[in-house]
N, C-alpha and C positions, 0 to 999 in steps of 0.2 A: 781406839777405845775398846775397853775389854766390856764383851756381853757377860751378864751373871745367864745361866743355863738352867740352874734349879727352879726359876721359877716358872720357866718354857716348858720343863718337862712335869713340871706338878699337873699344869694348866691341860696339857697338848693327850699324855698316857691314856689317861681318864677316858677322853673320847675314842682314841683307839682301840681299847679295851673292849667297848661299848659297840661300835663298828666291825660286824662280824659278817665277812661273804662267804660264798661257797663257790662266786665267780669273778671276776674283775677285770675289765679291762679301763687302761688309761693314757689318754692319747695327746693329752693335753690340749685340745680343741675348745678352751673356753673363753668366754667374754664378757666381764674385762680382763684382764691377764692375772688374774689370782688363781695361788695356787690351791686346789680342790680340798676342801674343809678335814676329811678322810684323813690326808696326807699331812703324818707329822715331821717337823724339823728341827732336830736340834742342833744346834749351833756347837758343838761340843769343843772347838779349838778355841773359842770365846773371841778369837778375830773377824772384824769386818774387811770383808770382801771390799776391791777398789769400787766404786758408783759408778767410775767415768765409763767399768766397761755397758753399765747399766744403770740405771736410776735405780731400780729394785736392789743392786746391791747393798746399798744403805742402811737396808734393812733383814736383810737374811739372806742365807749362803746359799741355799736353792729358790730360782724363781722361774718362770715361765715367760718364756723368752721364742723368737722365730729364727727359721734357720734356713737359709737357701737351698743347703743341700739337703738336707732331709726331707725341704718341701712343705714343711709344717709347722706350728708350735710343739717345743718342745721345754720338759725341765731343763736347766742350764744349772751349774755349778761354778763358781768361781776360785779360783787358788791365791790369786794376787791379790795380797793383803795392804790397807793401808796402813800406814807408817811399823810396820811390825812384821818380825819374819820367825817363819815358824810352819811344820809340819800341819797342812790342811787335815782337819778333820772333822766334814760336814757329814749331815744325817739325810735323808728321808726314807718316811717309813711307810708301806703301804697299812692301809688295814687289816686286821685279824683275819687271817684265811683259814676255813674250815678244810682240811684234807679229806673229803670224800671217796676218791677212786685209789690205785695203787699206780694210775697214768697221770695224776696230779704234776703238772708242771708250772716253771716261772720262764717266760722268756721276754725280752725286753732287746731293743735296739740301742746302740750307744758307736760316739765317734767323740774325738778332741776335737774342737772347735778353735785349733787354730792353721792359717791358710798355710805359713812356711811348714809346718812341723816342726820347728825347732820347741816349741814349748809344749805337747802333751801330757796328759794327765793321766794319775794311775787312782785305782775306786778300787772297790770291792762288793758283792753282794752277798749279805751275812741271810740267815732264818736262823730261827729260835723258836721252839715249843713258847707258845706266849703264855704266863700264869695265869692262875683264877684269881689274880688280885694283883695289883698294880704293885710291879715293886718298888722299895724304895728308894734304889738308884737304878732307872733304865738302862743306861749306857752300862753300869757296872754289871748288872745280870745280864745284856747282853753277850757283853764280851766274857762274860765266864760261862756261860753257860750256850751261845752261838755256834755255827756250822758255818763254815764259809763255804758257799756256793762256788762262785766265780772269786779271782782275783786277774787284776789286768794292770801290767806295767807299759805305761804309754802306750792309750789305747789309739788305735789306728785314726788319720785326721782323713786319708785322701775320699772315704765314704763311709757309712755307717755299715758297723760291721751288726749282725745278728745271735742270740745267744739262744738256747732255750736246755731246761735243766729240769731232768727226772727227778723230781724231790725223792725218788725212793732209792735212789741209786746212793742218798747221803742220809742213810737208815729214817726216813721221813713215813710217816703211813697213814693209811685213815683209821679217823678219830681225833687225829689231832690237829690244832687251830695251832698256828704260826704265825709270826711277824716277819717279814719280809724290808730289810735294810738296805738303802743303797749310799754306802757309804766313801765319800770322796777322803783318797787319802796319799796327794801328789805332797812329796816330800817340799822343806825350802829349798831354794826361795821362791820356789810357788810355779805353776805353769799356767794354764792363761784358762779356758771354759771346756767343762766337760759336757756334751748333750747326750740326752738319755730321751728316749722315746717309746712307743708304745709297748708299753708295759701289760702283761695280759699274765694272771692268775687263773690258772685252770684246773678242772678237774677232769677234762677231756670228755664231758658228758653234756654237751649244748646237746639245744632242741633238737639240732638236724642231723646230731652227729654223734655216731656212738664211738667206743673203743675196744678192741678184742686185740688179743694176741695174735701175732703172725707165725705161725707153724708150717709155712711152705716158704723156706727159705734155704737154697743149698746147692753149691756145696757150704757147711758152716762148721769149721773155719774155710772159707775162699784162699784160696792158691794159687790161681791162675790167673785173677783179674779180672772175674765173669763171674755173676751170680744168676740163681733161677729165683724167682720170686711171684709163688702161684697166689694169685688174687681174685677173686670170682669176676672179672671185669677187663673191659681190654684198653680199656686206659686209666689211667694211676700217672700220679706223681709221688716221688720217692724222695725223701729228705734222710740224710744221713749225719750225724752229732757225734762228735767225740762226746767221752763221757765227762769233761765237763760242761756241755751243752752247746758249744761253738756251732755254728751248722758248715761240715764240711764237703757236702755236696747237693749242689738240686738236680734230679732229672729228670726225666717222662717217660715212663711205658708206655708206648702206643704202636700195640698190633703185636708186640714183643715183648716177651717177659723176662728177658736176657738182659742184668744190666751191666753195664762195666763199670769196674771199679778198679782198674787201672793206677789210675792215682794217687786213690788213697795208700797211705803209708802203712804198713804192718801196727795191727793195735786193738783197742774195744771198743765196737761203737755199737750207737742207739740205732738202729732204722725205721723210718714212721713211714708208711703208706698209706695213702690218699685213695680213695678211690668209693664209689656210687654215695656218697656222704656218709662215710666209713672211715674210722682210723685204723689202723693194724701197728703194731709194734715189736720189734725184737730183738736179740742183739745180735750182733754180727764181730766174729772174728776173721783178722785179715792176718795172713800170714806171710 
């Protein structure tokens, strides 16, 4: 049975609009299993999701569901449609995020949620400058006026992979308030549940935790598989991101500020260090 959407999103925008952070994290740890008031969804492919994988499917394409591997509750998505086949295209939106810093990030956890792999699910995470007035069709200003973050073609099922994304690296900056999309969109005839998990909006400026730039990083670009990485501290943890936010290495300085990067493939990346509740950030070329 086909959902009407217009009258979701007349209802749902309003309050988004209105919901404005400059921080966010969401972990889906709530009870009873509804999904957090903030968080809008639009149903925009107008298909109901099968119930049997969920009772909440009945009712809407994202719901708040538990997941053995991730160990938690998480959002879930559904592709498999009742009586009806057609290209998934479910919504959730976070709240209006204020861009504060120029370290402003989104990073969020996400795996297919099915055990063979044979049926994986592909999303995408859109942002958009949000208006000073609610437009008259959401979906339609989004998708005209949107930046796609992330996109992911059969996202990995064997563990939850990690994502995190320099909104300025996708000409994003402070001043401006954005909407934050994560939009399921596994082709027919549908693949089985996508989970997404803690979701965290950041301006990289908590209490305990500042951000600066990293200027002792070299050689840059690295050559030989070895980087120096001067930090005021003798131990750190070094996270390394393609530039579309993937994290593709984690490691630890301790006693040594010699890291190897071996592995990593020729490209641009982000590097974030950790270190006395400090971030540092920079980019790194690998040649």
């Amino acid at each position: 049975m086909k959902k009407s959407i217009f009258t979701i999103i007349g209802l749902l925008v309003v309050f988004v609009l209105n919901a404005q952070v400059t921080s966010y994290e969401q972990d889906f740890e709530v009870n009873p299993l509804l999904m957090p008031t903030e968080i809008t969804l639009i149903n925009v492919d107008g298909m109901q999701p099968d119930p049997t994988q969920s009772a909440g499917y009945a009712d809407s394409a994202w719901i708040i569901g538990t997941s053995a591997t991730f160990g938690s509750q998480i959002a879930k998505a559904n592709s498999w449609h009742v009586d009806e086949v057609g290209d998934a295209d479910d919504w959730m939106m976070m709240p209006t995020f204020s861009i504060t810093s120029d370290q402003a990030t989104v990073s969020w956890d996400a795996m297919s949620l099915t055990s063979s792999g044979n049926y994986p699910d592909d999303y995408m995470v859109i942002a958009v400058e949000a208006p000073a007035e609610a437009p008259a069709d959401t979906v339609d200003y989004v998708l005209t006026n949107g930046t796609i973050l992330q996109q992911v073609t059969a996202e990995a099922y064997e563990a939850p992979v990690h994502y995190e994304i320099l909104l300025s690296d996708h000409s994003f900056a402070a001043g401006q308030d954005i909407w934050v999309i994560f939009r399921l969109t596994t082709p027919a005839p549908g693949g089985s549940e996508l989970g997404i998990d803690n979701i965290m909006l950041s301006n990289g400026t908590g209490i305990n935790t500042s951000v600066e730039r990293l200027t002792g990083l070299y050689p840059n670009p690295v050559t030989d598989g070895f980087v120096t990485i001067d930090v005021p501290a003798n131990k750190a943890k070094v996270h390394i991101f393609d530039l579309t936010g993937k994290l593709i290495q984690e490691s630890e300085l301790n006693g040594s500020n010699v890291l190897n990067v071996q592995d990593v493939i020729s490209g641009a990346y982000i590097v974030k260090v950790t270190a006395q509740n400090k971030v540092y950030t920079t980019r790194m070329i690998v040649e």
